[in-house]
C-alpha positions in Angstrom: -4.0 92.8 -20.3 -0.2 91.1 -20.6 -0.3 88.1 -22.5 1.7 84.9 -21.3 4.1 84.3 -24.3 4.4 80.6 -23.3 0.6 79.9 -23.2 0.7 78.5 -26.4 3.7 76.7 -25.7 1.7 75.2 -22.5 -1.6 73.9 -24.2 0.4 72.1 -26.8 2.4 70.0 -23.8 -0.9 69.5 -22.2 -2.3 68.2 -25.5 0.9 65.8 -25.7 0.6 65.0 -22.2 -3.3 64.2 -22.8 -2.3 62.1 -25.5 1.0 59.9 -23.8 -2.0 59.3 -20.7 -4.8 58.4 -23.4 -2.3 56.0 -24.6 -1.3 54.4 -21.8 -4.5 54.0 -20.5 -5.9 51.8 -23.3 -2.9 49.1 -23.1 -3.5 49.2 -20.0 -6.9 48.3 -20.9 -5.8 46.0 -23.6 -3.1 44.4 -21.9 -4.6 44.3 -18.3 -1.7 45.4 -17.0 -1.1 48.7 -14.9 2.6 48.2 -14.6 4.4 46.8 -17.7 7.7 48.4 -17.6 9.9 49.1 -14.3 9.2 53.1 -15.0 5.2 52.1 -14.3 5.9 51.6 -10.6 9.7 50.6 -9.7 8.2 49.2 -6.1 5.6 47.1 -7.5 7.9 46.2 -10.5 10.4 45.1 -7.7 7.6 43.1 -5.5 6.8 41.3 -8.5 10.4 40.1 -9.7 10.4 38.9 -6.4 7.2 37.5 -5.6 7.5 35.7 -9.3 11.2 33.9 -8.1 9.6 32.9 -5.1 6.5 31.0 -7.0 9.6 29.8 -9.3 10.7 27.8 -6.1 7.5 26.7 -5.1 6.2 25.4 -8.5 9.4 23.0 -8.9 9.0 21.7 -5.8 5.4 21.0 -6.9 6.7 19.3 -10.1 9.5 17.2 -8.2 6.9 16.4 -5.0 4.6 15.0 -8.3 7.4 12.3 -9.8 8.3 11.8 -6.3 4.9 10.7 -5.3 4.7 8.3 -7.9 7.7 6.8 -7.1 6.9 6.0 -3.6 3.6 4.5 -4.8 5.9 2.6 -6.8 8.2 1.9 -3.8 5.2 1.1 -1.9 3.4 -1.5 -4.4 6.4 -3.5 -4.7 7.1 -3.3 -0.7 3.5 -4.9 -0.3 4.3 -7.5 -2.6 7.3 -8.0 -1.2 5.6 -8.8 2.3 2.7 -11.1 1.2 5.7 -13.4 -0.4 7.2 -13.4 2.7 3.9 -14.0 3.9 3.6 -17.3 1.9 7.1 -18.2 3.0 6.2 -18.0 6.4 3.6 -20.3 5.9 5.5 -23.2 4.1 8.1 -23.1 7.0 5.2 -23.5 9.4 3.9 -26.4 7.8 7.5 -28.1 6.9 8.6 -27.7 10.5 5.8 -29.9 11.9 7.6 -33.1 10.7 4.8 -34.7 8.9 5.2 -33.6 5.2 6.5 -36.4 3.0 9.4 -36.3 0.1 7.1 -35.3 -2.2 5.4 -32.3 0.2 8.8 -31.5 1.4 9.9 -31.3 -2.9 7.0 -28.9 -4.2 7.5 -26.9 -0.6 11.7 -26.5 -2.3 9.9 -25.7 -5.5 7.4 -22.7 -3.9 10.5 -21.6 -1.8 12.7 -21.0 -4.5 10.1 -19.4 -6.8 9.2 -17.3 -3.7 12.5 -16.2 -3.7 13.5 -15.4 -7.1 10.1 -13.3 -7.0 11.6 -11.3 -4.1 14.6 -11.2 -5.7 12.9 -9.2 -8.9 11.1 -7.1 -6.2 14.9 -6.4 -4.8 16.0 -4.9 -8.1 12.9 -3.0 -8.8 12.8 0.2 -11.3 11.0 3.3 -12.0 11.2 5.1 -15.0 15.2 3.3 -15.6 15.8 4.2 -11.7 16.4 1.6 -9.5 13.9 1.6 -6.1 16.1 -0.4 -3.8 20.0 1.3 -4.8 20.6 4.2 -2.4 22.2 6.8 -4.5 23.1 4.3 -7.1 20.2 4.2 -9.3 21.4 2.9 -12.6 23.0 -0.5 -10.9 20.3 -3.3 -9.8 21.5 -3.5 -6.4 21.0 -7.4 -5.5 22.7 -10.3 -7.6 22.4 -13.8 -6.6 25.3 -16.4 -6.2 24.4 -20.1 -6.3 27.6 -21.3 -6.2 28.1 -21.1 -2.4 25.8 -23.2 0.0 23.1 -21.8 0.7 23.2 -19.0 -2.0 24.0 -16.2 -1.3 22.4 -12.7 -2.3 24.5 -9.5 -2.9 24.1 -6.1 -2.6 26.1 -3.8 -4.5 24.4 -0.2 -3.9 25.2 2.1 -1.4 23.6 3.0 1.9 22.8 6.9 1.3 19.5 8.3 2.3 18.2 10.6 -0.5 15.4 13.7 0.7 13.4 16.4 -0.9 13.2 19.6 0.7 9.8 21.2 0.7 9.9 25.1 0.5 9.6 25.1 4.5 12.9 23.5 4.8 11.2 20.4 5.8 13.5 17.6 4.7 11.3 14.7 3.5 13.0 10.7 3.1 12.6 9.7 -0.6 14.4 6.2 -0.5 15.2 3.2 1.2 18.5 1.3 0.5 18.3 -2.0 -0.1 20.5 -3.4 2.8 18.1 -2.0 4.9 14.8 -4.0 3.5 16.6 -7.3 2.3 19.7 -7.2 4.0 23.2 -8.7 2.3 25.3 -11.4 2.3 24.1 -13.7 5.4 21.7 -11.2 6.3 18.1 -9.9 5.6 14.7 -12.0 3.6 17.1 -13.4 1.1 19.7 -14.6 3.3 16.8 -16.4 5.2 14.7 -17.9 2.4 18.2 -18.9 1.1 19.1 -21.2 4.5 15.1 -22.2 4.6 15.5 -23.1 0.5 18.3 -25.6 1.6 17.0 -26.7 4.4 14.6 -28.0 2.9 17.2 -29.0 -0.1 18.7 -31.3 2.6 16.7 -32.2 4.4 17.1 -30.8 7.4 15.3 -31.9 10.8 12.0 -29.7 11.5 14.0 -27.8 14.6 16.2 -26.1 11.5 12.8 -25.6 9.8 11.1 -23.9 12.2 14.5 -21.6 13.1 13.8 -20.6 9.6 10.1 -20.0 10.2 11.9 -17.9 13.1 14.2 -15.6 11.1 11.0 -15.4 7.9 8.4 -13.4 10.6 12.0 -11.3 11.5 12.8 -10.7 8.2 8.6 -10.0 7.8 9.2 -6.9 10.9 11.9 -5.5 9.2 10.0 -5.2 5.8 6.8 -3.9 7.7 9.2 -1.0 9.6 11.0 0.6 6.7 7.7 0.3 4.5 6.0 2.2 7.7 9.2 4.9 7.1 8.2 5.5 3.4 4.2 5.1 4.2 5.4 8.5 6.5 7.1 10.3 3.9 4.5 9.5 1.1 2.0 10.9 3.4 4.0 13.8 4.4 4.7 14.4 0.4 1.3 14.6 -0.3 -0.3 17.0 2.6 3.3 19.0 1.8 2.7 19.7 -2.0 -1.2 20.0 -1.8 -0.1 23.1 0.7 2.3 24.2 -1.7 -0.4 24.2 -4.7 -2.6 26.3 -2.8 0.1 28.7 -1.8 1.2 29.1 -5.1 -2.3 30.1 -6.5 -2.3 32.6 -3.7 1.0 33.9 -4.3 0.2 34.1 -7.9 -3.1 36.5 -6.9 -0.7 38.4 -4.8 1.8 38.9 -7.7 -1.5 40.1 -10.4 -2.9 42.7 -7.6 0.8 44.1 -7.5 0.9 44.4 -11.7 -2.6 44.3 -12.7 -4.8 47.1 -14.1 -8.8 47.7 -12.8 -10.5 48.0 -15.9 -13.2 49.9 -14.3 -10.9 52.5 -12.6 -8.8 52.8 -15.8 -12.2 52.9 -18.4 -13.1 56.0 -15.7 -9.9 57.5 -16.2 -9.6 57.0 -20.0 -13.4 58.8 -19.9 -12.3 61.9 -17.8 -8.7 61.9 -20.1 -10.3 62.1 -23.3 -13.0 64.8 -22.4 -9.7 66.8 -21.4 -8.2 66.1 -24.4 -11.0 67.4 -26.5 -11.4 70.4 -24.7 -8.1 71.3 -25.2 -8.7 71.1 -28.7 -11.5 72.8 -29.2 -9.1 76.1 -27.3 -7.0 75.1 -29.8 -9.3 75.2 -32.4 -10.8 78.4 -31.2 -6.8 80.1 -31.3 -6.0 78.8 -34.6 -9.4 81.4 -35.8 -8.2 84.2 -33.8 -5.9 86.9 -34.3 -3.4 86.6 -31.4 -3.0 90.7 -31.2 -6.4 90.5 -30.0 -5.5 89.0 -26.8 -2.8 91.6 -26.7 -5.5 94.4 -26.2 
């Protein structure tokens, strides 16, 4: 019988082997983890990376979709307000116009007109969290400024006109703001420009025809309000059927990305079982050469 001069050499890599497997086994075991390292499983390492920049993207869209949200709620509360002032307005020009309040009707009517529009004037220059609602792109400037020194006032607008969107991971581009020109108008122009001619209107007196062309230009000013609130209504909407989507998506792609990386404990426990009877029976040949003369294999 020849004997194999590297058999010796061969049970002890086995045993190594054995071991290096045993040991892998159990973190995966304790880790959960079948691929911890690039070397585990370079495609599913690579999948992974991926996948993991992709739930990167979705998850701050999710975060930016959330402050975004509450912003438009924001947007949206002070837009209501904003329309059932008009709403009042509306009303005190109907009844001024009909030519039979007295002076002292026609005075407390001046006095609800002007509180009506300093109230939409604070609406105008609305915040969230230090950001102005009403700006454009300029959010640290209050947009709208009143000057009383010109007959009737008038009520400035010193932001910009830029439309600002969010893109969802879809490439759907969503509208996150309305400038202020566009709600309250500027100058001679928009809600405050008309409460301002209906203020001095009735500040002078003016015959109920001039009244009720103010009544006129309120229920305009009332449309345009109603419209771009509509716009944002959409987009708020949009936001929130968008990001719920995204949520679900990302727990899904996060599922994807632990099948690609994870360990089955019961496949692995298996493994580890069948692993370590190997390893102890190449021990016990082991064992058995360590009490035997190796001439006698020579014979």
């Amino acid at each position: 019988m020849r004997a194999d001069p590297s058999y010796i050499n061969s049970l002890t890599q086995s045993l190594n082997n054995a071991a290096i497997t045993a040991n892998n086994l159990s973190n995966q075991l304790s880790s959960g983890l079948r691929v911890a390292s690039l070397s585990d499983d370079p495609s599913a390492a690579a999948q992974s990376v991926q996948m993991g920049s992709q739930i990167a993207g979705v998850d701050t869209f999710i975060q930016t979709a959330s402050n975004e949200t509450s912003m438009l709620q924001v947007t949206d509360s002070t837009l209501g307000e904003t329309v059932t002032q008009l709403t009042s307005a509306i009303s005190l020009a109907v009844q001024a116009a009909n030519g039979t309040l007295n002076a002292a009707n026609l005075q407390a009517s001046l006095q609800q007109a002007t509180g009506i529009r300093d109230q939409i004037l604070a609406l105008s220059n609305a915040s969230y969290q230090g950001r102005y609602l009403f700006a454009g792109s300029q959010g640290t400037t209050a947009p709208f400024s009143l000057d009383a020194t010109t007959s009737p006032a008038t009520a400035n607008y010193v932001g910009d006109t830029k439309v600002q969107f969010i893109e969802t991971p879809g490439g759907q581009m969503i509208q996150m703001n309305l400038p202020g020109s566009s709600i309250f108008g500027s100058g001679t122009t928009g809600v405050l420009a008309a409460l301002n001619q209906f203020i001095e209107h009735l500040s002078s007196g003016a015959p109920s025809t001039s009244i009720a062309a103010d009544s006129t230009a309120l229920n305009a000013a009332l449309t345009t309000v109603s419209t771009q609130r509509s716009i944002l209504n959409s987009s708020l909407s949009t936001l929130k059927s968008t990001s719920a989507y995204a949520q679900t998506q990302e727990a899904q792609m996060k599922a994807q990305q632990s099948s690609l990386v994870a360990a089955d404990p019961a496949s692995v426990a298996t493994q580890l079982k069948s692993n370590q009877t190997q390893y102890q029976a190449l021990l016990g040949v082991i064992s058995t050469l360590n009490k035997v003369n190796l001439f006698d294999y020579l014979k």
